[in-house]
C-alpha positions in Angstrom: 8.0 5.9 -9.8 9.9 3.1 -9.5 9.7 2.2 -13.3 10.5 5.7 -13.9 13.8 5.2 -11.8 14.8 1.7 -13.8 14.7 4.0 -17.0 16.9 7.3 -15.5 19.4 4.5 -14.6 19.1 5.7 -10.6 21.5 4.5 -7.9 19.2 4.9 -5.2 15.1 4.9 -4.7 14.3 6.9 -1.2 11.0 6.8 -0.3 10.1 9.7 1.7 7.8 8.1 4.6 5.1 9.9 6.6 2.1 7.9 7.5 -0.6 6.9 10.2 -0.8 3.3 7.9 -3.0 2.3 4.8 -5.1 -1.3 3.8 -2.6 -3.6 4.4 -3.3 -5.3 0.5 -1.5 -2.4 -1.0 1.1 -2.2 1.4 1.4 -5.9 0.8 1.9 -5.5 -2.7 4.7 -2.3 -2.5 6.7 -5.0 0.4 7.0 -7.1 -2.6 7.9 -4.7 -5.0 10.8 -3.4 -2.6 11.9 -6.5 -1.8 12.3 -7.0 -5.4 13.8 -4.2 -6.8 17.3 -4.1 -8.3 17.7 -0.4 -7.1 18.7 -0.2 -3.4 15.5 1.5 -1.8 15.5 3.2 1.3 12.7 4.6 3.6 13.3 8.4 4.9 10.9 8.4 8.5 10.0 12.1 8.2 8.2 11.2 11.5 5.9 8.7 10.9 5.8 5.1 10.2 3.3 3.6 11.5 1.5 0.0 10.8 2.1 -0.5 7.2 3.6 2.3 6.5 6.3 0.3 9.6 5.7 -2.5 7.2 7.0 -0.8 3.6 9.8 0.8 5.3 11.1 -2.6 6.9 10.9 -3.9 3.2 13.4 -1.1 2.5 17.4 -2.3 2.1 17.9 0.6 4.8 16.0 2.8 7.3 16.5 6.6 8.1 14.8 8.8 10.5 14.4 12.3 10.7 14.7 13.6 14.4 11.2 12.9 16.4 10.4 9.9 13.7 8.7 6.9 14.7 8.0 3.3 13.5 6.1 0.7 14.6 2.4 0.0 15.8 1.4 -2.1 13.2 -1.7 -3.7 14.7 -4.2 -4.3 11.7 -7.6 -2.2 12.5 -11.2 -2.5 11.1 -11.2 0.6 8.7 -14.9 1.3 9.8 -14.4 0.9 13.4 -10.7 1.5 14.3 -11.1 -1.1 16.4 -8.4 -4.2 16.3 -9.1 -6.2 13.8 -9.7 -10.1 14.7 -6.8 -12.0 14.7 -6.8 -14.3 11.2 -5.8 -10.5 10.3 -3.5 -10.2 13.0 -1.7 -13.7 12.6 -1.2 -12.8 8.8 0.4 -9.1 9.7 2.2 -10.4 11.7 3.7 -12.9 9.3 4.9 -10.4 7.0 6.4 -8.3 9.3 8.3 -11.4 10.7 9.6 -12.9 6.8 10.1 -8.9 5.7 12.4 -8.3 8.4 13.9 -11.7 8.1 14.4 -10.8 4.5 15.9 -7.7 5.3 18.3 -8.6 7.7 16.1 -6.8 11.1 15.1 -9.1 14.1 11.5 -10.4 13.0 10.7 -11.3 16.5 10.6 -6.9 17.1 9.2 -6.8 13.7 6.5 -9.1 15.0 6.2 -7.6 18.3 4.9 -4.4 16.3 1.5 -5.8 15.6 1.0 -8.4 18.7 0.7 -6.5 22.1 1.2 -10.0 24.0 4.4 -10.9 22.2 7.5 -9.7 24.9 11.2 -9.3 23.4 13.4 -9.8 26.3 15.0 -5.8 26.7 12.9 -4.4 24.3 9.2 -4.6 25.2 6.8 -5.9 27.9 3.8 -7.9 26.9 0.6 -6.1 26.7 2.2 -3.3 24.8 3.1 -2.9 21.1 6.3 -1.7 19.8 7.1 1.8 18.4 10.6 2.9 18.5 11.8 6.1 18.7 14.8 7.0 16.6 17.2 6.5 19.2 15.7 3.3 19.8 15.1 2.4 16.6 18.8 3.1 15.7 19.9 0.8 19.1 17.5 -2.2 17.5 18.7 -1.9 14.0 15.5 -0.5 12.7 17.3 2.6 11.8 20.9 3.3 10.3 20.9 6.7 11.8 18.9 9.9 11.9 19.5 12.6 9.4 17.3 16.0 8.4 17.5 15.9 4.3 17.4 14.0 1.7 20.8 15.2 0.2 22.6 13.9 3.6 21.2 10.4 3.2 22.4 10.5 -0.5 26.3 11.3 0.9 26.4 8.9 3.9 26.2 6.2 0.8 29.6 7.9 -1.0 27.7 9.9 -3.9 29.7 13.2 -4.1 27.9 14.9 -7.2 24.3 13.3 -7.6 21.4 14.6 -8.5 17.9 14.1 -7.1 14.9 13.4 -9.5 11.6 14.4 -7.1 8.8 12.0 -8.8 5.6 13.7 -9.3 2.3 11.8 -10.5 0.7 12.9 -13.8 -2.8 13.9 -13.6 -4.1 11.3 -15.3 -2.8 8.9 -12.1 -4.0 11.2 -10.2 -7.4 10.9 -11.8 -7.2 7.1 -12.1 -6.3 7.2 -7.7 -9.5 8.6 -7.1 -11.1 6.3 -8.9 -9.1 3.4 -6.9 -10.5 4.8 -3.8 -12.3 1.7 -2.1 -15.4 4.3 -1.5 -15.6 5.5 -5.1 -15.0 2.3 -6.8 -17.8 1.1 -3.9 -20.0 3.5 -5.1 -19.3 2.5 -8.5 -20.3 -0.7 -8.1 -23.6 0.3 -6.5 -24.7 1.9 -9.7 -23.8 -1.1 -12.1 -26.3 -2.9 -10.1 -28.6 -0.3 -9.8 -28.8 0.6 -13.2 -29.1 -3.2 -14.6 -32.0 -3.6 -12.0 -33.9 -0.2 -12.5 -33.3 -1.0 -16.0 -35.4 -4.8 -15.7 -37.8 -3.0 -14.1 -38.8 -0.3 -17.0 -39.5 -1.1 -20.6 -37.1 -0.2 -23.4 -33.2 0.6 -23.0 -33.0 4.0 -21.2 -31.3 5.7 -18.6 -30.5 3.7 -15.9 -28.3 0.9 -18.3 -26.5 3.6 -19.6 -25.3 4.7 -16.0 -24.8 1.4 -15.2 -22.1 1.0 -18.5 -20.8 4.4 -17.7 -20.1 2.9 -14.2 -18.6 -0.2 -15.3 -16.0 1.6 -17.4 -14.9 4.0 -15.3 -15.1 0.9 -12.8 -12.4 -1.7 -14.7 -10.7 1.0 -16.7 -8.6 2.4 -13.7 -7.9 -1.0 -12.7 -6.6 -2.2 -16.0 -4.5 0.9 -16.4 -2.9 0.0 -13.2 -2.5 -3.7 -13.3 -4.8 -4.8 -11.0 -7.4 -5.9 -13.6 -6.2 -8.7 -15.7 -7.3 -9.3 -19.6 -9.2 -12.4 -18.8 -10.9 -10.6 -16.0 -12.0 -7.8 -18.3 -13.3 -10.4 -21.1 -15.1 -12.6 -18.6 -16.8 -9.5 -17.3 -17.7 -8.6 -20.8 -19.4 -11.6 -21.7 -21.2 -12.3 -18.3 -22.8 -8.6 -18.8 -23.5 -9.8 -22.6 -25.3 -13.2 -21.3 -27.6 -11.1 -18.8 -28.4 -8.5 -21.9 -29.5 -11.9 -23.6 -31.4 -12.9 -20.5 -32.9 -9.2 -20.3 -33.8 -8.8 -24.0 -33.7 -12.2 -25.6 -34.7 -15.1 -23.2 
């Protein structure tokens, strides 16, 4: 999307914003690309921002809510569990809230206070609770520049008289390679690669189960190397460590 913006020329990126949160890897990796960008981003709160979906929008040049938004509550949590996650996690949440909001011109001691329930910010919060701001409150802490009800009206309070919006829609081929990005696919995915190469020890002659495993390992890397996330080098070195155990299968 962002790409896509770069090559229409756009004079603003909004992000429409509505999450419960996400892993905190690829929030991690959209802060940077925000804080990056060339193009002014901003986060539209269409009521919910919460942990690193609070993170992404504080990477955002500016914040705007939609009435009954939130943001905050940005504990890291055990995606099996739910339960708090232990603190190395914690400790390193908490450092990107602090440097995002530093970067971005917000008080990283709130920004902080988000994901650590015994951090107090004098007038803002008590210790033993985590912050989450209303709108109002949000707007009062300079976590918000104001709260608006479109799109368009976030588009005028920065001048632009006769704009147009471009709505960015995924192709289906992203959408095909997201579900194959999904850590339980991709999990599952990986189960059969070493399935197959085992059941496939086990039984004379090539047959079934390697040719699930290779059917596995492309739709495995391919999604990854379409996105970025899987280097050359880690695609070649792959490639030849599944060569040397078909030499240690079939040869040695």
């Amino acid at each position: 999307a962002m790409e896509d913006a770069a090559r229409k020329n756009a004079a603003l990126i909004i992000v429409h914003m509505d999450t419960y949160g996400g892993a905190v890897n690829d929030a991690d990796e959209i802060r940077t690309l925000f804080l990056e960008s060339e193009i002014p981003i901003v986060s539209y709160i269409d009521k919910d921002a919460a942990s690193a979906g609070a993170l992404i929008s504080i990477a955002c040049d500016s914040i705007y809510m939609a009435k009954g938004g939130s943001i905050g509550a940005a504990t890291v949590v055990m995606g099996d569990t739910g339960e708090a996650a232990p603190d190395k996690y914690q400790s390193y949440m908490r450092s990107m809230m602090r440097s995002t909001a530093e970067a971005t011109g917000r008080d990283p001691k709130i920004a902080e206070a988000m994901v650590d329930e015994d951090l107090e910010v004098e007038g803002v919060s008590k210790e033993g609770e985590v912050i989450t701001f209303s709108v109002s409150e949000a707007i009062q802490n300079g976590f918000c520049e104001g709260e608006v009800a479109s799109l368009e009206e976030i588009v005028e309070r920065f001048g632009y008289q006769d704009f147009e919006i471009y709505e960015y829609e995924p192709s289906l081929s992203e959408d095909i390679i997201s579900i194959f990005l999904n850590p339980a696919v991709s999990g599952f995915l990986i189960l059969v690669i070493f399935a197959g190469i085992y059941f496939e020890i086990q039984t004379p002659g090539i047959g079934f189960p390697l040719a699930a495993s290779a059917i596995a390992i492309v739709l495995y890397f391919i999604p990854y190397y379409l996105t970025g996330l899987a280097s050359n080098w880690e695609m070649v070195l792959f490639i030849v460590g599944i060569i040397l155990l078909g030499l240690e299968i079939f040869v040695v």
